[in-house]
Structure formats: C-alpha cells, structure tokens
RONU-51273 format. One record per residue: residue in one letter; y, z, x of N, C-alpha, C, O, CB in turn. Coordinates in steps of 0.001 Angstrom, whole numbers, plus 500000, padded with zeros to 6 digits. Glycine has a CB too. Layout:
residues N
+--------+--------+--------+--------+--------+--------+--------+--------+--------+--------+--------+--------+--------+--------+--------+--------+
! residu !    n.v !    n.w !    n.u !   ca.v !   ca.w !   ca.u !    c.v !    c.w !    c.u !    o.v !    o.w !    o.u !   cb.v !   cb.w !   cb.u !
+--------+--------+--------+--------+--------+--------+--------+--------+--------+--------+--------+--------+--------+--------+--------+--------+
!      a !      Y !      Z !      X !      Y !      Z !      X !      Y !      Z !      X !      Y !      Z !      X !      Y !      Z !      X !
...
+--------+--------+--------+--------+--------+--------+--------+--------+--------+--------+--------+--------+--------+--------+--------+--------+
//
This chain:
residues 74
+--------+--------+--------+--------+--------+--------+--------+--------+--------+--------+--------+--------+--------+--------+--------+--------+
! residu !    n.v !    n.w !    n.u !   ca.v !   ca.w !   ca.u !    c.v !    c.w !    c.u !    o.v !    o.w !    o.u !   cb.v !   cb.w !   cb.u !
+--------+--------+--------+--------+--------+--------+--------+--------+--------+--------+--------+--------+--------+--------+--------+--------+
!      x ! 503289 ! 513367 ! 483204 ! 504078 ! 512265 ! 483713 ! 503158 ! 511164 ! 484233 ! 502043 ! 511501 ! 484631 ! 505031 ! 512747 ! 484819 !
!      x ! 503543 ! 509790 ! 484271 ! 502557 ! 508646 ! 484403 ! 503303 ! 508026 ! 485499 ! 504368 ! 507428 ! 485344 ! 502277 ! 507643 ! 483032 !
!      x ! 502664 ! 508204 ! 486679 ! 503405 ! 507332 ! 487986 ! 502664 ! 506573 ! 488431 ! 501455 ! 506616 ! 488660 ! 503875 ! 508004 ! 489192 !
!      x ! 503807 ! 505465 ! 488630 ! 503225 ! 504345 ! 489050 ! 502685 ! 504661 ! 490821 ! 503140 ! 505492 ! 491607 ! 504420 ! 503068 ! 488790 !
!      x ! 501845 ! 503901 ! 490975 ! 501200 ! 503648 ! 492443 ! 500934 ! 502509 ! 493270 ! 499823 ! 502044 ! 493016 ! 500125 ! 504037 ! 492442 !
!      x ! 501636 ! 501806 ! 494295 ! 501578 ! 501357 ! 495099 ! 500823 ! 501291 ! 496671 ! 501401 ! 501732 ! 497664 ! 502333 ! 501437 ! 494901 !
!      x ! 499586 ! 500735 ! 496722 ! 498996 ! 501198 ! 498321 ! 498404 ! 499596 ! 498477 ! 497707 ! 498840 ! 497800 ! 497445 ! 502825 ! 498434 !
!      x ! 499092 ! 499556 ! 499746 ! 499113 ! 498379 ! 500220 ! 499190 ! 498482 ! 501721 ! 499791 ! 499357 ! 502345 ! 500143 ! 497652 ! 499624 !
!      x ! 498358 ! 497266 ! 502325 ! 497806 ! 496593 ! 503660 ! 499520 ! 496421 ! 504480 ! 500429 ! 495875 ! 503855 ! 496752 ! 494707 ! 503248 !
!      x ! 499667 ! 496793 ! 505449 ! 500699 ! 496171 ! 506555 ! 500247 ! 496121 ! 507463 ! 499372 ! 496922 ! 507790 ! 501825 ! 496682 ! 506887 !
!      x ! 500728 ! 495014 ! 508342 ! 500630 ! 493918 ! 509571 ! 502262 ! 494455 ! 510407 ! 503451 ! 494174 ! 510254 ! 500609 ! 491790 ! 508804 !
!      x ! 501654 ! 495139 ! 511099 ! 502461 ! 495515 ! 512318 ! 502345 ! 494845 ! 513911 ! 501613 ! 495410 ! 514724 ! 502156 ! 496924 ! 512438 !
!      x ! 503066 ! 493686 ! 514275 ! 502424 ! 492861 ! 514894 ! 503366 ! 493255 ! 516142 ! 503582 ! 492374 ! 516974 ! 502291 ! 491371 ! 514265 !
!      x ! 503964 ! 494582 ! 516327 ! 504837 ! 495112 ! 517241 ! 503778 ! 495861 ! 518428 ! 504006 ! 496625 ! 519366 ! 505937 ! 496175 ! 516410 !
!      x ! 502565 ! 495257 ! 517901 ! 502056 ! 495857 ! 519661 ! 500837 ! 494332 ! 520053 ! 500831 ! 493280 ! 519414 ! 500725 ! 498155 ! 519570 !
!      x ! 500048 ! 494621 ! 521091 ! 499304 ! 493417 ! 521195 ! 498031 ! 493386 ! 519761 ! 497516 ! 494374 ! 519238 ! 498561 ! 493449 ! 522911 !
!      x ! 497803 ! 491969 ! 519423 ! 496956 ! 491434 ! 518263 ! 497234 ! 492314 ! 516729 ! 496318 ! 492273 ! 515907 ! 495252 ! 491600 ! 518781 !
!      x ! 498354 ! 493002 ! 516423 ! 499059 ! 493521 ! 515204 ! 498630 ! 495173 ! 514980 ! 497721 ! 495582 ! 515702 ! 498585 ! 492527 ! 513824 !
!      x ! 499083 ! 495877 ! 514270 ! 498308 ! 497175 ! 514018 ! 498278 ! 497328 ! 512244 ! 499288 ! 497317 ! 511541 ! 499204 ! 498625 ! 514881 !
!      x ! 497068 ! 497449 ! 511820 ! 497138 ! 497162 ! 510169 ! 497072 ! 498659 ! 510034 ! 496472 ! 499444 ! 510768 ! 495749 ! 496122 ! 509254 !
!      x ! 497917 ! 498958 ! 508786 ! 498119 ! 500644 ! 508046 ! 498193 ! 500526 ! 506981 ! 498392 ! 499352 ! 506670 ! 499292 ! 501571 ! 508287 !
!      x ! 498109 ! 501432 ! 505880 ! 498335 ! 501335 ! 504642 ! 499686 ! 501752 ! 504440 ! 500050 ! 502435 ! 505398 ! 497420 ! 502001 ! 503917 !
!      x ! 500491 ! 501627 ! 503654 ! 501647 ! 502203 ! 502650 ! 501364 ! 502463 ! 501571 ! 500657 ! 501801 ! 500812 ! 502666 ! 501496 ! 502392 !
!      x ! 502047 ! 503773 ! 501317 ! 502058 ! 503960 ! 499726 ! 503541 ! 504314 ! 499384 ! 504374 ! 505006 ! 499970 ! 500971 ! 505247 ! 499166 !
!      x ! 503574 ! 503518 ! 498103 ! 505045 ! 503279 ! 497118 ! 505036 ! 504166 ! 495727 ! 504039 ! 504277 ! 495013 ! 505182 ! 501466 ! 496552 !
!      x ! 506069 ! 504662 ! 495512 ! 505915 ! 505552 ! 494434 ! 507177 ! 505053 ! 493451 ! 508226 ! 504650 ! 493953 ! 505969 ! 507209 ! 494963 !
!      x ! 506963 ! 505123 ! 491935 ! 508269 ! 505099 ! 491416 ! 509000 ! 506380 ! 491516 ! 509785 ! 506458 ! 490570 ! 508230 ! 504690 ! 490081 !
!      x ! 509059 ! 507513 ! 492359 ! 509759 ! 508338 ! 492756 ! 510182 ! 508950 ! 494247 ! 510950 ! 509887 ! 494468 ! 509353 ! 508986 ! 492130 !
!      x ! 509314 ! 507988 ! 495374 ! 509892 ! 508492 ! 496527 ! 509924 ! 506526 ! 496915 ! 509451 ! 505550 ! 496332 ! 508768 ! 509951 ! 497644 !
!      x ! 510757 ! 506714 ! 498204 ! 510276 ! 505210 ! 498487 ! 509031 ! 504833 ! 499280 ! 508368 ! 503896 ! 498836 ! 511309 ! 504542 ! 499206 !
!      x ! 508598 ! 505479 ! 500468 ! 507592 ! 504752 ! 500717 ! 507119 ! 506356 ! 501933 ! 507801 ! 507267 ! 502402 ! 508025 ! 502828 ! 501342 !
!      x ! 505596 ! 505980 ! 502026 ! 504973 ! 506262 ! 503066 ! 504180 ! 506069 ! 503410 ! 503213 ! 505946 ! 502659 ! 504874 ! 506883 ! 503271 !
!      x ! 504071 ! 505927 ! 504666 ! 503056 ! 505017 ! 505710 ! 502342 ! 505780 ! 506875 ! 502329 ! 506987 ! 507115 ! 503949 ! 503832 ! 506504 !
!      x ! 501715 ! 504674 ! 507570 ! 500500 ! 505547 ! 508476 ! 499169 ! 505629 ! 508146 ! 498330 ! 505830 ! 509024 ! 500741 ! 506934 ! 508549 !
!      x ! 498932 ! 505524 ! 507227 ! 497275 ! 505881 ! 507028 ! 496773 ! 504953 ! 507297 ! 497329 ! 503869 ! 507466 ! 496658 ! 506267 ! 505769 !
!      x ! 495092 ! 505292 ! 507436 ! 494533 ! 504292 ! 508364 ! 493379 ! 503699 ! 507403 ! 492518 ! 502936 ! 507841 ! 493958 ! 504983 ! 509890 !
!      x ! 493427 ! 504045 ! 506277 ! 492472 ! 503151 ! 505181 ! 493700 ! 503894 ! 504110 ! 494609 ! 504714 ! 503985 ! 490234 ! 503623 ! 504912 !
!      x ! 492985 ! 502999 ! 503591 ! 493544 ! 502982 ! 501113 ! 492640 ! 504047 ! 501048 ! 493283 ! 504856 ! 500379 ! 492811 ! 501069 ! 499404 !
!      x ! 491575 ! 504574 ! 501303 ! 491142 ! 505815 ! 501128 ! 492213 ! 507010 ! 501303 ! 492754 ! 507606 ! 500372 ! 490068 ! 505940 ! 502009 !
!      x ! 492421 ! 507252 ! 502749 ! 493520 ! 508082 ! 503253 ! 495212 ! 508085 ! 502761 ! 496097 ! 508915 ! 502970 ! 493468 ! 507739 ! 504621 !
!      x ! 495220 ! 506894 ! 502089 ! 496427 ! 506286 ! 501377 ! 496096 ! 507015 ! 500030 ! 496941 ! 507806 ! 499611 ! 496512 ! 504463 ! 501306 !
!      x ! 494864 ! 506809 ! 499262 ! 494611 ! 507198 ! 497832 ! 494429 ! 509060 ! 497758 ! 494812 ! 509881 ! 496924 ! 493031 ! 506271 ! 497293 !
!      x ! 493726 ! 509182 ! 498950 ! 493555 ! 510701 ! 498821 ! 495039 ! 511494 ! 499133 ! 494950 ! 512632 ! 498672 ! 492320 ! 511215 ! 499971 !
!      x ! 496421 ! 511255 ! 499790 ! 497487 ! 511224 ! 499995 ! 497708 ! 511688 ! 498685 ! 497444 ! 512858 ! 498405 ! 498006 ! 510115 ! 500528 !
!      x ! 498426 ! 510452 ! 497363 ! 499020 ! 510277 ! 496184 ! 497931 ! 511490 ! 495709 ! 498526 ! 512485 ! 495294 ! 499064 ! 508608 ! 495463 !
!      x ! 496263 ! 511615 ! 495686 ! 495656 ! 512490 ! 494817 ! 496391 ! 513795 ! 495123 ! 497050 ! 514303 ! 494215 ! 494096 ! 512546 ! 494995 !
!      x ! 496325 ! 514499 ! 496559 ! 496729 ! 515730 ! 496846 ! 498050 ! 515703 ! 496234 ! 497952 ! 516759 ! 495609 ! 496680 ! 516078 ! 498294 !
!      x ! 499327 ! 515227 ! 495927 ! 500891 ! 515061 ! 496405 ! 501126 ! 515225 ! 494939 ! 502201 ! 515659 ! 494526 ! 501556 ! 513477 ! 497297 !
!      x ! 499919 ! 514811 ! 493955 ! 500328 ! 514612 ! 492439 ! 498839 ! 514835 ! 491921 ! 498023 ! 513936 ! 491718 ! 501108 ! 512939 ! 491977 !
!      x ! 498724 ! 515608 ! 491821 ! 497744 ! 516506 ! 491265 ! 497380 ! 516754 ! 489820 ! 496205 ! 517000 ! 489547 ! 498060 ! 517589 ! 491682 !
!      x ! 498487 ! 516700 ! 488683 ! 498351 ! 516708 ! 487879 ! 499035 ! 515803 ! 487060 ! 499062 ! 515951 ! 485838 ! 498332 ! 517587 ! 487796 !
!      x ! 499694 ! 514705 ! 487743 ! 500154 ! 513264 ! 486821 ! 498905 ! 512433 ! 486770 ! 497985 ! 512425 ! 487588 ! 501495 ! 512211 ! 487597 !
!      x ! 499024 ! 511779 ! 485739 ! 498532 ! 509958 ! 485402 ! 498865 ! 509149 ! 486593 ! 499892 ! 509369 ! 487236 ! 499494 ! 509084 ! 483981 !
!      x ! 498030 ! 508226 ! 486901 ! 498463 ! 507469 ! 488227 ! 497771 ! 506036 ! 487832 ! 496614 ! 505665 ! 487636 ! 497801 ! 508248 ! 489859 !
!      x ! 499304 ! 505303 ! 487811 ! 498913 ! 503465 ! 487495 ! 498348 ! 503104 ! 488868 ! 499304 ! 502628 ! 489481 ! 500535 ! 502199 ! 487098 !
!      x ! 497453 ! 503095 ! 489522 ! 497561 ! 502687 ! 490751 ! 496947 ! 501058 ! 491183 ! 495913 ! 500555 ! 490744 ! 496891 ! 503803 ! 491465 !
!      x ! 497772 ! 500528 ! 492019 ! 497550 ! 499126 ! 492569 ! 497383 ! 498760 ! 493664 ! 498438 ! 498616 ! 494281 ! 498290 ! 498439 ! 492378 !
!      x ! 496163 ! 498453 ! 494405 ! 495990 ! 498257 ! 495536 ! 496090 ! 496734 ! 496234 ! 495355 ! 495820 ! 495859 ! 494915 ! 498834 ! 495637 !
!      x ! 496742 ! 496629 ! 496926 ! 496555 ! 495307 ! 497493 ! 496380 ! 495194 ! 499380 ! 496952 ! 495806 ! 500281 ! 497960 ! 494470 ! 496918 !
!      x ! 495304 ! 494101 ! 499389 ! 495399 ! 494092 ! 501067 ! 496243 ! 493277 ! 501533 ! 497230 ! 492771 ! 501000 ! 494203 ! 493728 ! 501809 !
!      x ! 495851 ! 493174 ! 502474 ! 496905 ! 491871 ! 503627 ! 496272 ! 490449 ! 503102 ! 497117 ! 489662 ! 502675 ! 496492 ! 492003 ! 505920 !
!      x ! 495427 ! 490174 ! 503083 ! 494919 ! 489260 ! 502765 ! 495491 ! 488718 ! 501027 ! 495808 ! 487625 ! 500559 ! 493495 ! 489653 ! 503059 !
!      x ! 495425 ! 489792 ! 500593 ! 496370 ! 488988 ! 498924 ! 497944 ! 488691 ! 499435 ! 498669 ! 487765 ! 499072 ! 496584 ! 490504 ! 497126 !
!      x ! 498199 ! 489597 ! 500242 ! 499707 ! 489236 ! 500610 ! 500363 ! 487813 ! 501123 ! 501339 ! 487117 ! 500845 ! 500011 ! 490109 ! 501653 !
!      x ! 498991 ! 487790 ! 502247 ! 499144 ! 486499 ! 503026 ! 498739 ! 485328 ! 502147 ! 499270 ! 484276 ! 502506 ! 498257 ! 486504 ! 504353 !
!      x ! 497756 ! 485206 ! 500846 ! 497748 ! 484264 ! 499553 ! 498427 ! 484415 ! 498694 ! 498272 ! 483542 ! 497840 ! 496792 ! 484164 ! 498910 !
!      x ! 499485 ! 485452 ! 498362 ! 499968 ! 485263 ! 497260 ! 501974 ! 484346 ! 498063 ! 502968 ! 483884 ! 497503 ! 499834 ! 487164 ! 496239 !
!      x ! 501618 ! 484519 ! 499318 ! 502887 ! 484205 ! 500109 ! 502644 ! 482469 ! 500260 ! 503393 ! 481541 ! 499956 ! 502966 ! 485189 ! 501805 !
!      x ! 501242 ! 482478 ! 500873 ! 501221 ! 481066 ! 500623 ! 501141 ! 480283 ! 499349 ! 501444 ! 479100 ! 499196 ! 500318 ! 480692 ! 501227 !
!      x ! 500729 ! 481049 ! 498542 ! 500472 ! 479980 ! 497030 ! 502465 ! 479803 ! 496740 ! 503068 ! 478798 ! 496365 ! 499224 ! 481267 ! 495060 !
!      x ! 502858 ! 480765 ! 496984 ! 504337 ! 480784 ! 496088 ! 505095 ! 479856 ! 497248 ! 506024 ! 479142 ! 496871 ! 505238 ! 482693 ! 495759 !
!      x ! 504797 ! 479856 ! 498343 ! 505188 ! 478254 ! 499285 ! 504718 ! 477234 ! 499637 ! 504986 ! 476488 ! 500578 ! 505433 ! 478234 ! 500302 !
!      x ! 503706 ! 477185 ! 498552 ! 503038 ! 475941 ! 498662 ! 504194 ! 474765 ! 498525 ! 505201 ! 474926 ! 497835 ! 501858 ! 475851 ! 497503 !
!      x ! 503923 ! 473600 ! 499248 ! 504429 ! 472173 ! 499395 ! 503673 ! 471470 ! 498247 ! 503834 ! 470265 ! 498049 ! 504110 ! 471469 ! 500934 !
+--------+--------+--------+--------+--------+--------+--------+--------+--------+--------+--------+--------+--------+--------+--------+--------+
//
C-alpha cells in the first residue's frame, strides 16, 4: 500500500512567544501531533507503517507563513 504523508511545522501561540510542534497527516487517520522535531514526526509514520510506501511531504512554518503571504499578496 502507498500512503501518502504529511509532517508539518505548527505555531501554537496559546502560551507566551508560541509553542512550535510537528503534525503528521495521513490519507488514513486524520492527524497527529506533539512531536518535537520532523525527525520524531518521521520516525512516528516509520514505526506505525512499517511495511507501506510512504509519499512523504514535509513542510515548515516558514513555507506556511510564504506560501500564505504569496497567495495574499496585494
């Protein structure tokens, strides 16, 4: 089976100066979070799926916060 992979940067700005974590997205569960690098995010999906194909896509906060501003650019 070939699953897709999602691990991506979040900005949790619910305590003082934000708290950044990774998420990971699956095309079969919706989401889980907490980890404290894309390492700990990637080694997660390795243990959990062990013997699938894995599309995987990483993105930080920083593409988030440019790909948010380019698409509202004035």
């Amino acid at each position: 089976m070939t699953l897709n992979v999602e691990i991506y940067e979040m900005d949790y700005s619910c305590s003082p100066g934000g708290v950044n974590c990774w998420e990971v997205s699956t095309n079969d569960e919706l989401c889980t979070t907490g980890f404290a690098t894309a390492g700990d995010a990637i080694q997660y999906v390795l243990d959990k799926y062990p013997y699938d194909e894995l599309n995987l896509n990483v993105k930080s906060l920083n593409w988030y916060f440019k790909e948010y501003a380019d698409e509202y650019a004035v």
